[in-house]
C-alpha positions in Angstrom: 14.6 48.1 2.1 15.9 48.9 5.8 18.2 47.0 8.0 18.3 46.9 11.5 20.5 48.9 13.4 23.6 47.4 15.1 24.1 46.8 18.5 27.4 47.6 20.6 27.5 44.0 20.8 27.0 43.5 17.5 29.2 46.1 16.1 32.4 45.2 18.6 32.0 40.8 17.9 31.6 41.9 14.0 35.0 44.1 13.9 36.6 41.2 16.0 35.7 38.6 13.5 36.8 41.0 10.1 40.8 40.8 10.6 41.4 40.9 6.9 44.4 43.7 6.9 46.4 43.1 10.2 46.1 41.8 14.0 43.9 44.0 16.1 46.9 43.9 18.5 48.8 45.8 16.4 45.8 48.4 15.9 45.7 49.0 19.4 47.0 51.5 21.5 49.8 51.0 24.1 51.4 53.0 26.0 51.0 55.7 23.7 53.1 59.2 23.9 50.0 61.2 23.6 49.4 59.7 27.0 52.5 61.0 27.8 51.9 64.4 27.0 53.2 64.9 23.6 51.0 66.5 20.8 49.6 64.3 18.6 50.1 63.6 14.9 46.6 64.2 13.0 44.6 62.4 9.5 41.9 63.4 8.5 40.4 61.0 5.7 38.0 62.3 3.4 36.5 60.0 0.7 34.2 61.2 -1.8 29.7 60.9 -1.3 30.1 58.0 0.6 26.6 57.2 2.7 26.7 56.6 5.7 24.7 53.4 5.8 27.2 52.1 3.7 29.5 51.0 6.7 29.3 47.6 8.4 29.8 49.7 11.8 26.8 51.4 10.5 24.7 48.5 10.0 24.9 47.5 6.6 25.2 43.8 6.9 26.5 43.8 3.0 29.0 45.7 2.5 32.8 45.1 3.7 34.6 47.5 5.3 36.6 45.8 8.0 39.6 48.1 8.6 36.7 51.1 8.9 34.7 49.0 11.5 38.1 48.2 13.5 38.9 52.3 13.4 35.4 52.5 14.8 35.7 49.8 17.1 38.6 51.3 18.3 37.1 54.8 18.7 33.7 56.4 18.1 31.3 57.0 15.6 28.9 59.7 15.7 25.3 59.2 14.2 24.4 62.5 13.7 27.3 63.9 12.0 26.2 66.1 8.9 27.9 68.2 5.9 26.3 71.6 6.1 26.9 71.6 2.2 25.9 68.9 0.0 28.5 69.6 -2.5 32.2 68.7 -3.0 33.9 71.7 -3.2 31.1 73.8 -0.8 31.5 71.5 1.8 35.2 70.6 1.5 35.5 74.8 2.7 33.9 74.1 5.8 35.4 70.6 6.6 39.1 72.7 6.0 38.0 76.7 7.4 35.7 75.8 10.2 32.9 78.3 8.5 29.9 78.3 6.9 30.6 78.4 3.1 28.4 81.9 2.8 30.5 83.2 5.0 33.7 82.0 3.5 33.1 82.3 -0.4 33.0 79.3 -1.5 29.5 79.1 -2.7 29.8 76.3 -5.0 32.5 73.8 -7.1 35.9 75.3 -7.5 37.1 73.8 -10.5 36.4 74.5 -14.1 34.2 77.3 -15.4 32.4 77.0 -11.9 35.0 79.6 -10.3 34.1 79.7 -6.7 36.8 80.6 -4.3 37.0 81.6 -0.5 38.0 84.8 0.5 41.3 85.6 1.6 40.3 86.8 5.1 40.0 82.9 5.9 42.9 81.1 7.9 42.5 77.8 7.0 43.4 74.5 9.0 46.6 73.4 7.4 47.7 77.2 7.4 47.0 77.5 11.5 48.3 74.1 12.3 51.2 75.5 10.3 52.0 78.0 12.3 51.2 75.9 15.2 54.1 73.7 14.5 52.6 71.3 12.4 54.0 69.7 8.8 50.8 69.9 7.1 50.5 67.9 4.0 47.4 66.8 1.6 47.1 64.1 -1.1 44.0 63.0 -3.5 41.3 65.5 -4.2 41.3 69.0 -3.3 38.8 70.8 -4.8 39.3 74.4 -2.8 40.8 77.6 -3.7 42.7 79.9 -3.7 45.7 77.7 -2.7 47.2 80.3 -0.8 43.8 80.2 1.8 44.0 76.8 1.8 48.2 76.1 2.0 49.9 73.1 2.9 53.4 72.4 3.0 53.3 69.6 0.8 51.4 68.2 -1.9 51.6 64.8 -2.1 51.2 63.2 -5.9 49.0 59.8 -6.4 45.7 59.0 -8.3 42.5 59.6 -6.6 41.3 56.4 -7.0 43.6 54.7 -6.0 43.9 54.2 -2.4 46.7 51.9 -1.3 48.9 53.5 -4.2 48.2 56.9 -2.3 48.6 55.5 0.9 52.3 54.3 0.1 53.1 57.7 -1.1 52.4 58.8 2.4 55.0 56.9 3.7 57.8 59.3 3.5 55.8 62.2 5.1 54.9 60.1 7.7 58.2 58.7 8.1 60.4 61.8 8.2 62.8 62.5 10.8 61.5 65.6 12.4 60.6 66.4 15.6 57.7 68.3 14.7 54.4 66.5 14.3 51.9 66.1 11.7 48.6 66.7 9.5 48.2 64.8 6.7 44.9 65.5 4.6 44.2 62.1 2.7 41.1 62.6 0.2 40.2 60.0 -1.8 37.7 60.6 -5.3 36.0 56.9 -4.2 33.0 56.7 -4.0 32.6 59.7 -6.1 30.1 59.1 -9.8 32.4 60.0 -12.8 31.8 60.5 -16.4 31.9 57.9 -19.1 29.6 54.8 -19.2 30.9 51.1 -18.4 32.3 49.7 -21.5 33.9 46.1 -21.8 37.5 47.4 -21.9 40.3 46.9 -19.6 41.4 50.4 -19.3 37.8 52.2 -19.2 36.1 52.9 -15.6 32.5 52.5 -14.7 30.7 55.3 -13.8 32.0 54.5 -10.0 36.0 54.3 -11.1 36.3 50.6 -11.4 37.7 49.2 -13.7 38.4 45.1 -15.0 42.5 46.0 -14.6 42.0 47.0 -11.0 44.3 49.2 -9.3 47.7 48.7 -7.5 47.5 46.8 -4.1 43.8 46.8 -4.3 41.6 43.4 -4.2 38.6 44.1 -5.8 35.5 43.0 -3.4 32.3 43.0 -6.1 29.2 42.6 -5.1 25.8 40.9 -6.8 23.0 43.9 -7.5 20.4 41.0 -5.9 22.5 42.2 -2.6 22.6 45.2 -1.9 20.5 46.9 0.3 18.3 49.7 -1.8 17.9 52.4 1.1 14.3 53.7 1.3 14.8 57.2 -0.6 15.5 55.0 -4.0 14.1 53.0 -6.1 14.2 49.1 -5.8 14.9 48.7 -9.8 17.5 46.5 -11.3 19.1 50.2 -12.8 19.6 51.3 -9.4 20.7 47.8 -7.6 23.3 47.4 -10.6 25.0 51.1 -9.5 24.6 50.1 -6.0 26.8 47.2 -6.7 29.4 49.6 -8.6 29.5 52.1 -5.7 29.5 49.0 -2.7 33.2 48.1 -5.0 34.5 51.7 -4.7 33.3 52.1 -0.9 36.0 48.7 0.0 38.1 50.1 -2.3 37.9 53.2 0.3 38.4 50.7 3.0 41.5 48.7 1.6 43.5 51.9 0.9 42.4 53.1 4.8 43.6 49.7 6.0 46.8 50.4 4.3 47.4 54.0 5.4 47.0 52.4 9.3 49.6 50.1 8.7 51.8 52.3 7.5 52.0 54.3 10.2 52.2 51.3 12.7 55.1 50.3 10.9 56.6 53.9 11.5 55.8 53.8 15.0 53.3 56.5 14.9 49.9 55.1 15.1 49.9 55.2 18.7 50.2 59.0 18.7 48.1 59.5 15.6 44.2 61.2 15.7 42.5 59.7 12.8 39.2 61.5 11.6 37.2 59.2 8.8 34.0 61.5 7.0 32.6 62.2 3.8 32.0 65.0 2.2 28.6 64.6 1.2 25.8 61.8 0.7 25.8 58.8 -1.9 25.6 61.0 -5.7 22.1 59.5 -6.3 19.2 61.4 -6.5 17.7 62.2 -3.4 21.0 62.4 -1.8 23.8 64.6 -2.9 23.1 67.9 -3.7 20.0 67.9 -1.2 19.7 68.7 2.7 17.4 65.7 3.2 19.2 63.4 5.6 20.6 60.5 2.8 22.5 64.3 1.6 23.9 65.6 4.8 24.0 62.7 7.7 26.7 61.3 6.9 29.4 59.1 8.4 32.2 60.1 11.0 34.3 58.0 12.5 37.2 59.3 15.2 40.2 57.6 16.8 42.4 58.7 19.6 45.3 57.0 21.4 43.5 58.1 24.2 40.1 57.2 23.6 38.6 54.8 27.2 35.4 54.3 25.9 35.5 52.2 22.5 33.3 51.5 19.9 30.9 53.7 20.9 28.3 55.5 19.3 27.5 59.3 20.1 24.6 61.2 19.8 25.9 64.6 19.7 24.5 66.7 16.8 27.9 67.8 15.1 28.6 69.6 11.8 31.6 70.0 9.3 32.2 73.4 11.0 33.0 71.7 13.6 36.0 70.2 12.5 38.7 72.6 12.4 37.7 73.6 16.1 38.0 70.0 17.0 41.2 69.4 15.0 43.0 72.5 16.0 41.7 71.4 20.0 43.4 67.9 19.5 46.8 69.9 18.1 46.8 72.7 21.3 46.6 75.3 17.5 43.6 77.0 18.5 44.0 80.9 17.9 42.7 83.2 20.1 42.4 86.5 17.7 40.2 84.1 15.6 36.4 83.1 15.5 34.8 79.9 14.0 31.3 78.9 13.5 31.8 75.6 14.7 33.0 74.5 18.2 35.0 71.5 19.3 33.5 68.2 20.1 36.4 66.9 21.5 34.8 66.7 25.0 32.0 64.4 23.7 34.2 61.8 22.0 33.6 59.4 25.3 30.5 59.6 25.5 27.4 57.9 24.0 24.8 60.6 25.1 26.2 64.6 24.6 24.0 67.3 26.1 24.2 70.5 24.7 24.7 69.1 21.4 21.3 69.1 20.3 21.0 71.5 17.6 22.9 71.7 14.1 22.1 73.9 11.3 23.0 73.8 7.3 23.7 76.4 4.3 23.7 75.2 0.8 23.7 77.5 -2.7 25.1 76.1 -5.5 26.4 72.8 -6.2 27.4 73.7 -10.0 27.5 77.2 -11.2 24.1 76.3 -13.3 22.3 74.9 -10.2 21.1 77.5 -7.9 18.8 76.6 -5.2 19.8 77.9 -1.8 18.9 76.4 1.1 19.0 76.1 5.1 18.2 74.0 7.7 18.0 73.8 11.3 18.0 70.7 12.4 16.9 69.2 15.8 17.1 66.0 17.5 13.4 65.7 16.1 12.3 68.2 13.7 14.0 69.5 11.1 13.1 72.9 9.2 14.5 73.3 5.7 13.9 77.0 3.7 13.8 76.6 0.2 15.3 80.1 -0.6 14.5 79.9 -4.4 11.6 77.5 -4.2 9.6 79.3 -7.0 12.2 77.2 -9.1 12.0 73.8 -10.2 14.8 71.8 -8.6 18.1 71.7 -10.2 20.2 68.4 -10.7 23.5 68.0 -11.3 24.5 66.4 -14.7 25.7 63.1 -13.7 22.7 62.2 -11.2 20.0 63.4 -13.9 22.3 61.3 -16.3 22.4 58.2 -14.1 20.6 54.6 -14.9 19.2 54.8 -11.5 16.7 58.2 -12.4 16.7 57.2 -16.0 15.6 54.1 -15.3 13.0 55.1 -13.6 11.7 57.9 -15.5 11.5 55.0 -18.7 9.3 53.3 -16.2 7.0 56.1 -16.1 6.7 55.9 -12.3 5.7 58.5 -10.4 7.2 58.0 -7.0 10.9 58.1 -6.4 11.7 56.4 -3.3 9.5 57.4 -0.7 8.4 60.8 -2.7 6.6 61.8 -5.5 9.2 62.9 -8.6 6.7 65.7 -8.9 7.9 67.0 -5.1 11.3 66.4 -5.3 11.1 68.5 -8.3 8.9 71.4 -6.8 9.6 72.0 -3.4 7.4 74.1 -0.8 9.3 77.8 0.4 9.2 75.6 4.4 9.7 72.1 4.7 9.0 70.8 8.1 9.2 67.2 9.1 8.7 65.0 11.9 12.0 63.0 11.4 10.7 60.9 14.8 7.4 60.0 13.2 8.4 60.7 9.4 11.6 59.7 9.2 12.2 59.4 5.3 10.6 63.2 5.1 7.5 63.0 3.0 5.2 64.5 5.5 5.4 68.1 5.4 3.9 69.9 8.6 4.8 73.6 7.6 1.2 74.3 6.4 -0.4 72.1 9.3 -1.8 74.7 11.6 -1.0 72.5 14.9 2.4 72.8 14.4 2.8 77.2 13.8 4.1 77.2 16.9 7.4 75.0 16.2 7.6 76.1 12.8 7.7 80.0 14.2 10.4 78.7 16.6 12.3 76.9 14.0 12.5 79.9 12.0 13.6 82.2 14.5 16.6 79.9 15.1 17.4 80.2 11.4 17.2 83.5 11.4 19.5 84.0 14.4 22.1 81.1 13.2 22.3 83.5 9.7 22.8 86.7 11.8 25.3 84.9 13.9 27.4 83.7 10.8 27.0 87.1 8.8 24.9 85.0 5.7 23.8 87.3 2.7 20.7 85.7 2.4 18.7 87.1 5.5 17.9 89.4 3.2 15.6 87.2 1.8 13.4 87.5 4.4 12.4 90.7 3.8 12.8 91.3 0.6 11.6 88.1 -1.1 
């Protein structure tokens, strides 16, 4: 089922009409001292496979995320914003090093008997904002190693899933009297699948962290499976609506704790010389989604405030990636090194306006999501085709545990269907070495066109730009091209 997209007018009467958390008046931006020529203070917000048509500034006319659509009202949102990654602790690399994560090390998940870590040649973003003058600090999720790569001065305790609890243990970081300014990293494990089923006790999560007890300062917003909107790449069964329903409560949970973290630092007079950065670090964990470079996997949302920011509530068109990040970040500090190269670039230049030229390509790298799930992958991306090589495609599709164990694909397995979404199960399990789609004509990407002789011509172009994007950023697997 699709919804229609929102209009500026739409989008800018709709986050008028949401004031759940606190006046707009005191959400907006005075006479700010960024304007004034100081540098400013920095969040970046990271929750956890969150979709990004799971926003009302997005279009979803279900869900509620007021204090999300007032930061977007109040800023921009990008609509082609994409994790080059589609895995937590792969893409959480690039979001915090600025590189590709075949370039930095971190192939896969850090944690556990999964052991991937970045090299120690990376400088990381707290660690350059560090010596750049900045208190760095990071609460919630993490999910990167080594710790000295990826240093901050402080490590701030709360639980994961709970937002407004982690928001309050901000407050004296963001409240400290020192003349230096600040980052403060504030990842959330919402909307993020976990293990253990739903069982009818108090104490014992669903698989989407709710729970019947609730969590501190959090008003639980629950929503009917009959609805939610299904996107097109799943399956309209009552399995899939029911999880829908689960993840919609964790995704205002997101909301409520952002909401909080705002008004904490209006309260501490800082929000009018505070960035704020809102993403995810990958797509929704359905099948279909996370774990995949199809677009529910990688286009994700991104939302970006300034005190500065003339043009509100906009929405740009610039093709931007996680790389790009740490350019952009260290751009809105004055950190940026000079003995130091990135593979992203800043964007900071296109946050006012609605159309960015020269931002019309974007590229992905994806290995491993768990150790036991190797399927490389990457993409270049345009603003209408879109080339994905299947580096292992000789193999049948890997999944991670918790999708492959999740009502949504059981369900529909039980039903014996054989179409998942807008594809066949049978080629989302065996996938082609090229995939090229037509994402103006074919946008759910069903329609391969690698093997259609009338588009060689693009297809030769698209892999040349591959294989100059993996020369550029020093990825081991060019070698696959001649030697597979």
């Amino acid at each position: 089922m699709a919804h229609r997209s929102m209009t500026r007018r739409d989008f800018v009467r709709n986050c008028a009409a949401g004031m759940s958390a606190f006046a707009l008046g005191s959400f907006a931006a005075r006479n700010s001292a960024a304007a004034q020529g100081q540098r400013p203070n920095i969040v970046l917000i990271v929750s956890d496979d969150h979709g990004r048509g799971d926003l009302g500034c997005y279009g979803n006319p279900v869900i509620q995320t007021p204090n999300l659509d007032r930061l977007a009202a109040e800023g921009v949102r990008f609509n082609n914003a994409f994790c080059t990654s589609a895995s937590c602790s792969a893409s959480r690399s690039v979001i915090l090093s600025g590189l590709y994560n075949h370039y930095n090390g971190q192939y896969g998940h850090q944690h556990a008997y999964h052991h991937f870590i970045s090299f120690d040649r990376v400088r990381s973003l707290p660690v350059l904002l560090s010596q750049g003058g900045y208190r760095t600090g990071r609460i919630g999720k993490y999910h990167v190693a080594p710790e000295e790569v990826y240093h901050f001065d402080v490590a701030l305790r709360g639980n994961s899933r709970s937002p407004v609890q982690m928001a309050d243990n901000c407050r004296d970081f963001i409240n400290a009297d020192d003349d230096k300014p600040f980052f403060l990293y504030f990842c959330t494990s919402d909307p993020h699948r976990g293990g253990g089923k739903a069982r009818d006790l108090p104490h014992q999560p669903d698989r989407f962290g709710n729970t019947k007890q609730g969590y501190p300062g959090i008003k639980e917003v629950t929503y009917k499976p009959e609805d939610v909107v299904v996107p097109d790449f799943l399956p309209d069964i009552p399995e899939c609506r029911a999880e829908l329903a689960q993840y919609y409560q964790a995704v205002s949970r997101v909301d409520q704790g952002v909401g909080h973290l705002m008004e904490i630092l209006g309260k501490a007079g800082k929000y009018d010389n505070t960035v704020v950065i809102y993403i995810s670090d990958n797509g929704i964990a359905f099948p279909g989604a996370k774990t995949t470079l199809y677009e529910p996997g990688m286009n994700l949302p991104c939302i970006v405030r300034t005190p500065w920011q003339k043009q509100k509530g906009i929405a740009c068109d610039a093709l931007v990636n996680y790389a790009d990040l740490t350019p952009t970040i260290l751009d809105f500090a004055g950190a940026t090194p000079r003995d130091y190269q990135f593979h992203g670039r800043s964007f900071k230049s296109a946050l006012q306006r609605e159309r960015a030229d020269g931002w019309d390509t974007t590229y992905a790298s994806h290995t491993f999501h768990e150790i036991t799930m190797y399927y490389p992958m990457r993409v270049v991306r345009e603003r209408r085709f879109k080339l994905i090589w299947n580096i292992a495609h000789g193999l049948e599709y890997p999944f991670a545990s918790d999708l492959w164990e999740s009502a949504t694909w059981q369900g529909n397995l039980k039903r014996g269907h054989k179409i998942y979404g807008k594809r066949t199960i049978d080629a989302f399990l065996h996938r082609p070495k090229f995939e090229l789609y037509d994402l103006e004509n074919d946008p759910h990407e069903v329609v391969n066109l690698a093997e259609d002789s009338k588009y060689k011509t693009k297809l030769e172009e698209m892999k040349a730009k591959l294989k100059a994007f993996q020369k550029r950023t020093k990825d081991p697997w060019i070698l696959k091209w001649e030697y597979e």
